[in-house]
C-alpha positions as CSV (number, residue, x, y, z in Angstrom):
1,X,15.4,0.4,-13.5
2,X,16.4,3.4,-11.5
3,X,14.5,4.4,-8.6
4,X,14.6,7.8,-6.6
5,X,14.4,7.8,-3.0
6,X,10.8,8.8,-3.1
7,X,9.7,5.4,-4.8
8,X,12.0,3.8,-2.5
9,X,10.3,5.6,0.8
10,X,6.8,4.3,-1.2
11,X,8.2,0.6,-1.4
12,X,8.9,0.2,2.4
13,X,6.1,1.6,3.6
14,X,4.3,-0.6,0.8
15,X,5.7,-3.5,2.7
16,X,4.7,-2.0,6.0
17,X,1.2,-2.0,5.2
18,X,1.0,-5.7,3.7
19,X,2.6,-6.9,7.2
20,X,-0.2,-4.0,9.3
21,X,-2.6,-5.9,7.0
22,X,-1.3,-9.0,7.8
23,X,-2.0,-8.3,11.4
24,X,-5.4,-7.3,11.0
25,X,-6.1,-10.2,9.1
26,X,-5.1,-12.8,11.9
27,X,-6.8,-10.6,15.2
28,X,-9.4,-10.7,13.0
29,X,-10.2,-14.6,12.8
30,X,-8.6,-14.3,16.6
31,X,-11.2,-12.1,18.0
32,X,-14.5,-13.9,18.9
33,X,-17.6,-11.6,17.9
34,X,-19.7,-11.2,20.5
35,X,-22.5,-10.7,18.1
36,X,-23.4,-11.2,14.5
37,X,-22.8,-7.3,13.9
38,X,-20.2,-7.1,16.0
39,X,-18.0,-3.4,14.7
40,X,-14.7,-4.3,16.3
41,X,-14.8,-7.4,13.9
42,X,-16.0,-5.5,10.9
43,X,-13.3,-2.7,11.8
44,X,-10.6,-5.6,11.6
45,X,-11.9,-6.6,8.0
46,X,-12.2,-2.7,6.6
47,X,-8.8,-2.2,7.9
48,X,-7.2,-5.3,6.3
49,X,-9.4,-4.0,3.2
50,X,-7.6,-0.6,3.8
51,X,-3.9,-1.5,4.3
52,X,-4.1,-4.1,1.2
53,X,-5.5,-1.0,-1.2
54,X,-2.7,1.3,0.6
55,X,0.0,-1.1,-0.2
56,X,-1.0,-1.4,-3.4
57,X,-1.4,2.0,-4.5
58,X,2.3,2.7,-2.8
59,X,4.3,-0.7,-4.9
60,X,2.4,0.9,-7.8
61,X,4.1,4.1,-7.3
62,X,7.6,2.4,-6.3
63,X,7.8,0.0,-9.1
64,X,6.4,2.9,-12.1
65,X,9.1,4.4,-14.2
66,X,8.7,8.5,-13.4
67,X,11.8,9.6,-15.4
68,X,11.0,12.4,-17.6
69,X,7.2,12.2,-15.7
70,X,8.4,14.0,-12.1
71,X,11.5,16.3,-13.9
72,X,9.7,17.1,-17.1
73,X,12.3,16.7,-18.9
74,X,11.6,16.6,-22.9
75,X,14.9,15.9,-24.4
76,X,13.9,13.0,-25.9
77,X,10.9,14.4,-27.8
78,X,13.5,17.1,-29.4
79,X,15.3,14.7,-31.8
């Protein structure tokens, strides 16, 4: 499979939030809450939540075959 530079961008940065997530994850069971309620604890869960979904959405888009999708290109149709 053939891969533009665009889905190539998408892969790294794919990558870039597992590892963000990643980081999250552990100053999250790092940090001691204060309280049962405590929002800098619940902000490290949303944002491991958030850089997980992010990376996924952006291997998605790195690992999908656009040929013919992004140029529009129909030639194959035509025979």
């Amino acid at each position: 499979m053939q891969s533009n530079l665009a889905q190539k961008i998408s892969l790294v940065i794919a990558v870039l939030c597992y590892l963000v997530a990643v980081g999250f994850a552990i100053a999250a069971l790092v940090y001691e809450p204060r309280q049962s309620g405590d929002p800098i604890h619940a902000s490290f869960m949303a944002s491991v939540i958030f850089f997980i979904g992010c990376g996924i959405v952006l291997h998605v888009i790195a690992r999908s075959r656009l040929k013919g999708l992004v140029s529009l290109d129909d030639r194959t149709n035509d025979q």
